[in-house]
N, CA, C and O atoms as a GROMACS GRO file, in nm:
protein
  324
    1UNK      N    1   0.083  -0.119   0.000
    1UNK     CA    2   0.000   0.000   0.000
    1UNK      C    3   0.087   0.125   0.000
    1UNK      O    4   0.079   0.200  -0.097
    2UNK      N    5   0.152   0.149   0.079
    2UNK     CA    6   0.262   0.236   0.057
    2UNK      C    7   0.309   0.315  -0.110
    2UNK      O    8   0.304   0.425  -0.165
    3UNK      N    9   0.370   0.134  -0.148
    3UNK     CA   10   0.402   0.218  -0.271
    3UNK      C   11   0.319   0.276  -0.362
    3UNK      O   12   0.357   0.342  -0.459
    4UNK      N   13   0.158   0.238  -0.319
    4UNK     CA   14   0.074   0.308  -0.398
    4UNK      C   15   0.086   0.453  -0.378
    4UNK      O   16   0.117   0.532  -0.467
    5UNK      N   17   0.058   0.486  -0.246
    5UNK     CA   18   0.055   0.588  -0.210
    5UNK      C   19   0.175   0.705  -0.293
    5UNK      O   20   0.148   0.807  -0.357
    6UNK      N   21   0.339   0.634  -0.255
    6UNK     CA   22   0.418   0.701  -0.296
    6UNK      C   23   0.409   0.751  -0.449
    6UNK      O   24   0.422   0.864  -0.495
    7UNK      N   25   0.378   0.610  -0.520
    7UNK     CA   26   0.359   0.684  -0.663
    7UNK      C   27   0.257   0.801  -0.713
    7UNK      O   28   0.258   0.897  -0.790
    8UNK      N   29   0.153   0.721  -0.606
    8UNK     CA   30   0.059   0.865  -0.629
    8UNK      C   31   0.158   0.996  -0.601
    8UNK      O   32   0.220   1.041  -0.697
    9UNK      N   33   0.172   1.056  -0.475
    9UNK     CA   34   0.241   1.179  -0.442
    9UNK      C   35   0.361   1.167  -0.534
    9UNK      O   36   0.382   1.284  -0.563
   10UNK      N   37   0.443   1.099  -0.593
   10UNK     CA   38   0.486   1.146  -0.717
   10UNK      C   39   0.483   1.227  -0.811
   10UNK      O   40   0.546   1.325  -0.852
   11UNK      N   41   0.362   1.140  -0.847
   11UNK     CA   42   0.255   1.183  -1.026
   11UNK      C   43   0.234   1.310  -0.967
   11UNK      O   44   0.282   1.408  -1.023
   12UNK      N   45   0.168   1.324  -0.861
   12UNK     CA   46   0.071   1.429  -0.811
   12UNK      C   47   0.252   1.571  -0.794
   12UNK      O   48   0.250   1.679  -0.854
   13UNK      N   49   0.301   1.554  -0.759
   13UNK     CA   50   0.422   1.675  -0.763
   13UNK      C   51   0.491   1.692  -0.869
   13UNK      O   52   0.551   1.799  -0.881
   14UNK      N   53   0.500   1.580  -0.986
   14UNK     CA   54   0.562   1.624  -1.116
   14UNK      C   55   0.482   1.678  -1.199
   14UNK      O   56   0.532   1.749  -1.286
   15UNK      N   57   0.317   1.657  -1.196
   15UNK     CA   58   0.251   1.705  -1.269
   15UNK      C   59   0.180   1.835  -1.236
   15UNK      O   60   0.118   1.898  -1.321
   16UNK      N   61   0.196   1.887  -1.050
   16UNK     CA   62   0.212   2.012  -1.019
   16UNK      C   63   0.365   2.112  -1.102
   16UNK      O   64   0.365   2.235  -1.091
   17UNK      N   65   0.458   2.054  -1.164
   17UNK     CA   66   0.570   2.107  -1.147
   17UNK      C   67   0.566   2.088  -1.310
   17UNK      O   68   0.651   2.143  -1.380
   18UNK      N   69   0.505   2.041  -1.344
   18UNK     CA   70   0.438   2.080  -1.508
   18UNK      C   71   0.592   1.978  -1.598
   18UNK      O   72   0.650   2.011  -1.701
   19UNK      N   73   0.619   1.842  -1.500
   19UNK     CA   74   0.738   1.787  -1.544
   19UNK      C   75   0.673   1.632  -1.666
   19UNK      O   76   0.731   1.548  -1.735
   20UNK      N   77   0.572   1.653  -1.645
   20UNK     CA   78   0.546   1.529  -1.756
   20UNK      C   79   0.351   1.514  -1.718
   20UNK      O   80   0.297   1.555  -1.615
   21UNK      N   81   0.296   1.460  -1.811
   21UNK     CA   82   0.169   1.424  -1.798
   21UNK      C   83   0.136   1.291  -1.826
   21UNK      O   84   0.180   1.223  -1.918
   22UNK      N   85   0.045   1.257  -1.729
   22UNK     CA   86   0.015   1.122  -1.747
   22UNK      C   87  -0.131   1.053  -1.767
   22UNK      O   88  -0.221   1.071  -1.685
   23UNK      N   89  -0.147   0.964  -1.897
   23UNK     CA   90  -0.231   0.978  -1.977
   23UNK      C   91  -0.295   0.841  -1.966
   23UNK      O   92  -0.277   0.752  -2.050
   24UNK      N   93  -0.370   0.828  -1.860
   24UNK     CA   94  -0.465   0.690  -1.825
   24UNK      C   95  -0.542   0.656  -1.887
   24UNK      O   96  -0.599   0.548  -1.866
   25UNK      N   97  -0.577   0.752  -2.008
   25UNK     CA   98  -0.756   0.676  -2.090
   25UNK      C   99  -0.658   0.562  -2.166
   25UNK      O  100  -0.661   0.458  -2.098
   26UNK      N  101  -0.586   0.550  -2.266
   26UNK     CA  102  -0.542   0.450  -2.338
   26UNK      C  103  -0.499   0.346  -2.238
   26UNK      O  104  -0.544   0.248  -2.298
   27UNK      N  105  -0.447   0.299  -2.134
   27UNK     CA  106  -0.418   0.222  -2.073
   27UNK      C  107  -0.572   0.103  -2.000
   27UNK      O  108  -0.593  -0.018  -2.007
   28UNK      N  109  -0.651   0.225  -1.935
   28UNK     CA  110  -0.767   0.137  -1.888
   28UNK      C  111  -0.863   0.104  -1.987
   28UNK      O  112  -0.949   0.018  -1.964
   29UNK      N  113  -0.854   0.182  -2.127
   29UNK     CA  114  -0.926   0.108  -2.254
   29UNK      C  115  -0.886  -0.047  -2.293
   29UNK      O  116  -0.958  -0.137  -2.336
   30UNK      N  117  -0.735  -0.046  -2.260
   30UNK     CA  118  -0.678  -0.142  -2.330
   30UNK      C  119  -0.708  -0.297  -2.206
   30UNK      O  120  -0.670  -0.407  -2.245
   31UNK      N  121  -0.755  -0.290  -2.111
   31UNK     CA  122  -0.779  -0.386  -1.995
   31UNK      C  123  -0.851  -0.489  -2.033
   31UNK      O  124  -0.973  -0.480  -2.045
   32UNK      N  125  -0.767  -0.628  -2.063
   32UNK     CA  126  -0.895  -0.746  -2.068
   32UNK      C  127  -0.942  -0.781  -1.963
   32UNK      O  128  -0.887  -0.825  -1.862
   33UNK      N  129  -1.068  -0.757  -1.990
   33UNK     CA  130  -1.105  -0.855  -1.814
   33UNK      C  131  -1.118  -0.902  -1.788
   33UNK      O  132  -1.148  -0.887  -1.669
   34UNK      N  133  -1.123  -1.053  -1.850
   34UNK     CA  134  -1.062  -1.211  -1.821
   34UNK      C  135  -0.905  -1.206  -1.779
   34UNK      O  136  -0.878  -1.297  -1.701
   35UNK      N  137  -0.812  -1.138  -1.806
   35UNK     CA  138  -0.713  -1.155  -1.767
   35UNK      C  139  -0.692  -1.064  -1.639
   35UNK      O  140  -0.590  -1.083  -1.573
   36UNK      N  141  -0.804  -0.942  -1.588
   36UNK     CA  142  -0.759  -0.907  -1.476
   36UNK      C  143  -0.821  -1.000  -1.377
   36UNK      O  144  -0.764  -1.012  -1.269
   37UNK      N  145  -0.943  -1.075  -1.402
   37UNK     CA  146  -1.009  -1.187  -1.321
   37UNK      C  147  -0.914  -1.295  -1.279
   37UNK      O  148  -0.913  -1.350  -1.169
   38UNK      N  149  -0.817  -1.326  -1.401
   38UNK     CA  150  -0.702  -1.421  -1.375
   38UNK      C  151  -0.633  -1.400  -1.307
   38UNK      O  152  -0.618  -1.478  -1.213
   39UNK      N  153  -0.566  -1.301  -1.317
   39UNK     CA  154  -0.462  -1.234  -1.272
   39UNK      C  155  -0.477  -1.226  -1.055
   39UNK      O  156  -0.388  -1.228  -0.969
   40UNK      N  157  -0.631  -1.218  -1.045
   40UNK     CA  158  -0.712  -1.136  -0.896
   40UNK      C  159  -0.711  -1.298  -0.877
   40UNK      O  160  -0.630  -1.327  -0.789
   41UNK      N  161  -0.780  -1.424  -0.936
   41UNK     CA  162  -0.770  -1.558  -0.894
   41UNK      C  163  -0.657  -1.555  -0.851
   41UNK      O  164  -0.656  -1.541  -0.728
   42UNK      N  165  -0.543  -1.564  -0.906
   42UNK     CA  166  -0.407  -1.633  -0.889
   42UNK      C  167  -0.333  -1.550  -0.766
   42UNK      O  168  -0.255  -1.601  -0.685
   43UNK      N  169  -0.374  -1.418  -0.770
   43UNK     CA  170  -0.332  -1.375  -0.628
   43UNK      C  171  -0.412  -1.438  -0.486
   43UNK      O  172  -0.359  -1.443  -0.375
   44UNK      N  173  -0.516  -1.472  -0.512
   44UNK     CA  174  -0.604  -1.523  -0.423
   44UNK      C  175  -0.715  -1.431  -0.364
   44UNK      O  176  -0.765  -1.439  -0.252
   45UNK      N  177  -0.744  -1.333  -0.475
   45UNK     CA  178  -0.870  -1.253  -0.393
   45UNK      C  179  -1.007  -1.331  -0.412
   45UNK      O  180  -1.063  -1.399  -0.498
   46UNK      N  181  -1.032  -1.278  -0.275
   46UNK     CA  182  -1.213  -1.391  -0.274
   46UNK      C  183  -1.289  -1.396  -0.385
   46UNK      O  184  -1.257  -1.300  -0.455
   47UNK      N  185  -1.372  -1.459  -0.435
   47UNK     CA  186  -1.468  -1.467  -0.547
   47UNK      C  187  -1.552  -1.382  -0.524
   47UNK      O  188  -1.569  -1.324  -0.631
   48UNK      N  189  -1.635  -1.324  -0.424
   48UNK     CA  190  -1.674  -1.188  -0.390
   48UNK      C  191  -1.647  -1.092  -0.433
   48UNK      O  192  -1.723  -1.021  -0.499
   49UNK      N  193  -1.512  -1.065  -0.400
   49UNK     CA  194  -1.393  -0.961  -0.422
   49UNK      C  195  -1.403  -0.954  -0.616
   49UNK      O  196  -1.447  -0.857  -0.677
   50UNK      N  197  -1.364  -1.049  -0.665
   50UNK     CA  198  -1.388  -1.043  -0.776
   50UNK      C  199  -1.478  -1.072  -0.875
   50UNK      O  200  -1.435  -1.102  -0.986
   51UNK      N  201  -1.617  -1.068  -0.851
   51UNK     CA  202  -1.754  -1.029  -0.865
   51UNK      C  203  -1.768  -0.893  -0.868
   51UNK      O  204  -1.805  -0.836  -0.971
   52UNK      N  205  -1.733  -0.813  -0.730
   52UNK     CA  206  -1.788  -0.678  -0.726
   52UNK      C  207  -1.648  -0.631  -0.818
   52UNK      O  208  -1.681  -0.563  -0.916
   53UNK      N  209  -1.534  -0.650  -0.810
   53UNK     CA  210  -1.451  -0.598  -0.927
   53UNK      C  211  -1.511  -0.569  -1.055
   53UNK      O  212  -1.550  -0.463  -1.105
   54UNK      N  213  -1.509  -0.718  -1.106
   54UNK     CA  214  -1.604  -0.719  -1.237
   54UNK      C  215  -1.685  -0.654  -1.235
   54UNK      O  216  -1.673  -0.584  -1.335
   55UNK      N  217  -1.797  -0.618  -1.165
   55UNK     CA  218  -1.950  -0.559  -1.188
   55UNK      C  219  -1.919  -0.428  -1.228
   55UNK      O  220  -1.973  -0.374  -1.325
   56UNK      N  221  -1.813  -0.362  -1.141
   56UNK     CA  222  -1.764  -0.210  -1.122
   56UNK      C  223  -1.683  -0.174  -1.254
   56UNK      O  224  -1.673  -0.059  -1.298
   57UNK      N  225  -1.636  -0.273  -1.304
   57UNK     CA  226  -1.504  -0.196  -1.437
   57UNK      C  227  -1.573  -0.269  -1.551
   57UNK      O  228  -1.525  -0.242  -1.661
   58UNK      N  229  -1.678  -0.359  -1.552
   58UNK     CA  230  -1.725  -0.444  -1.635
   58UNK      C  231  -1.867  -0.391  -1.674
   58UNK      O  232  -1.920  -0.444  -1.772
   59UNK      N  233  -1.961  -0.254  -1.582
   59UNK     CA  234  -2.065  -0.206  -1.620
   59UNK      C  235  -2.086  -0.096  -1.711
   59UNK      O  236  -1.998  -0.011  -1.695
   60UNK      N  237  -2.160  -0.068  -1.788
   60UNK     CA  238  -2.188   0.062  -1.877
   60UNK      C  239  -2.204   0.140  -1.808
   60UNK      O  240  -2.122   0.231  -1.809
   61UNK      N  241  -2.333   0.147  -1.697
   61UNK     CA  242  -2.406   0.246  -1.613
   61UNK      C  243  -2.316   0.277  -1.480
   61UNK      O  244  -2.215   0.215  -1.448
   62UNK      N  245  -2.356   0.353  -1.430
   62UNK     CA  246  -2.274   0.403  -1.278
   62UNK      C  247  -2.336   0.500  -1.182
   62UNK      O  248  -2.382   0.607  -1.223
   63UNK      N  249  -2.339   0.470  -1.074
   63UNK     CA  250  -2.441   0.602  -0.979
   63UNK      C  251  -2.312   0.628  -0.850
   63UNK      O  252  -2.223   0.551  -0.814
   64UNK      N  253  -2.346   0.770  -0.799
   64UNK     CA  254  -2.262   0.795  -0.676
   64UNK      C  255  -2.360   0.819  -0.611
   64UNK      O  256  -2.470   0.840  -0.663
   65UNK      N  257  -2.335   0.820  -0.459
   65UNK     CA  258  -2.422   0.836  -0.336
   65UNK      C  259  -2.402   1.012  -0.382
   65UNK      O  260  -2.321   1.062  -0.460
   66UNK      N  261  -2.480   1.059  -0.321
   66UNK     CA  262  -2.527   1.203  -0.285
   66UNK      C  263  -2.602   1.227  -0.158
   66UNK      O  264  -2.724   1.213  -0.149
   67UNK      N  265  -2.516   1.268  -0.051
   67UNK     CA  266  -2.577   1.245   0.091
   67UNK      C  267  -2.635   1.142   0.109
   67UNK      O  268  -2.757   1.156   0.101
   68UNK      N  269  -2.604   1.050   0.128
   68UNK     CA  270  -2.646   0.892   0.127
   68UNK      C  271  -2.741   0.815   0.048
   68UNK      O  272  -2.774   0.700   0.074
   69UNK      N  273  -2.792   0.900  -0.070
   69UNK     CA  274  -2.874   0.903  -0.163
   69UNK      C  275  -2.834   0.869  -0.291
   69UNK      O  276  -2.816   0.959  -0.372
   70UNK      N  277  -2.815   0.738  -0.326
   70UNK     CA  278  -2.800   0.700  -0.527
   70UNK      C  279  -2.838   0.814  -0.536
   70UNK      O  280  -2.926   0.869  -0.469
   71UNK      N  281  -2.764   0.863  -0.634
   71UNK     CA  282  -2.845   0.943  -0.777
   71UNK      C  283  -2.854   0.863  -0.916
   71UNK      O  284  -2.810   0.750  -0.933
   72UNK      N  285  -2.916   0.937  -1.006
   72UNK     CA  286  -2.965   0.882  -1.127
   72UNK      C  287  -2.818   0.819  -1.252
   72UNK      O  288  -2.732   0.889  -1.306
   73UNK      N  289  -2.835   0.692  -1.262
   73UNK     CA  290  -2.734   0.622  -1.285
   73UNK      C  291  -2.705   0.719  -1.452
   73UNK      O  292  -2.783   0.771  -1.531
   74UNK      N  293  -2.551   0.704  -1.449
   74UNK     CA  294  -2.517   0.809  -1.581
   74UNK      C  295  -2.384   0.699  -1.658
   74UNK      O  296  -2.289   0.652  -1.594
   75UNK      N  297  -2.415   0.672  -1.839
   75UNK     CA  298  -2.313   0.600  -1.881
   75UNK      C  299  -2.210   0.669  -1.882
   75UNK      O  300  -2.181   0.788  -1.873
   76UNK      N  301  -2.126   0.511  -1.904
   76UNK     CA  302  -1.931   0.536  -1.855
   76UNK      C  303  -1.909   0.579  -1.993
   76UNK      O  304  -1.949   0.491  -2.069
   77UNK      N  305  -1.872   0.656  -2.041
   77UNK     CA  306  -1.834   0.671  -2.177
   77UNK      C  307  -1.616   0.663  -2.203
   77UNK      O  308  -1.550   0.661  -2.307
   78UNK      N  309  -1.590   0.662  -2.116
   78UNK     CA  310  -1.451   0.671  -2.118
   78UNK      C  311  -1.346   0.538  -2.009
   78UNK      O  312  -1.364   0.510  -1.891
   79UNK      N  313  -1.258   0.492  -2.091
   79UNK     CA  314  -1.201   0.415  -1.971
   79UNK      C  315  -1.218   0.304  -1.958
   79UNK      O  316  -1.226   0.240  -2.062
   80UNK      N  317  -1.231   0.227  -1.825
   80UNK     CA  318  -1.298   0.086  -1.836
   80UNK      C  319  -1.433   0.101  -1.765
   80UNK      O  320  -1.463   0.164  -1.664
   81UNK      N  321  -1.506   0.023  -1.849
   81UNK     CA  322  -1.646  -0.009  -1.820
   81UNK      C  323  -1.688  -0.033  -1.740
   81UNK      O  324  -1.809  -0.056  -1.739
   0.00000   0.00000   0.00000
């Protein structure tokens, strides 16, 4: 977890410092998701775990809470599904 973190505050100070940009739509377009399902098996995350994965990067539609309230589900048009 850490090194997540660190890379984040990385990205996040080189791209304050206008030293490079980093360009995520082509990368999460390119995601099979049989092979990230594989990939989450073989590490050993629960079948749960990778259900709600899938559902989340694998759906068209998407809603956020709003004061503890769904709002009206809006398509993913960019990224992974």
């Amino acid at each position: 977890m850490d090194g997540i973190l660190i890379a984040n505050e990385a990205i996040d100070e080189a791209q304050r410092l206008n030293k490079f940009k980093v360009d995520f739509e082509k990368t999460y377009d390119s995601v099979d998701l049989n092979y990230l399902d594989s990939v989450m098996a073989n590490m050993n995350f629960p079948t749960i775990w990778r259900k709600w994965i899938s559902e989340c990067v694998g759906t068209e539609k998407a809603s956020v809470l709003v004061n503890g309230c769904p709002a009206d589900e809006f398509p993913l048009e960019r990224g992974l599904c």
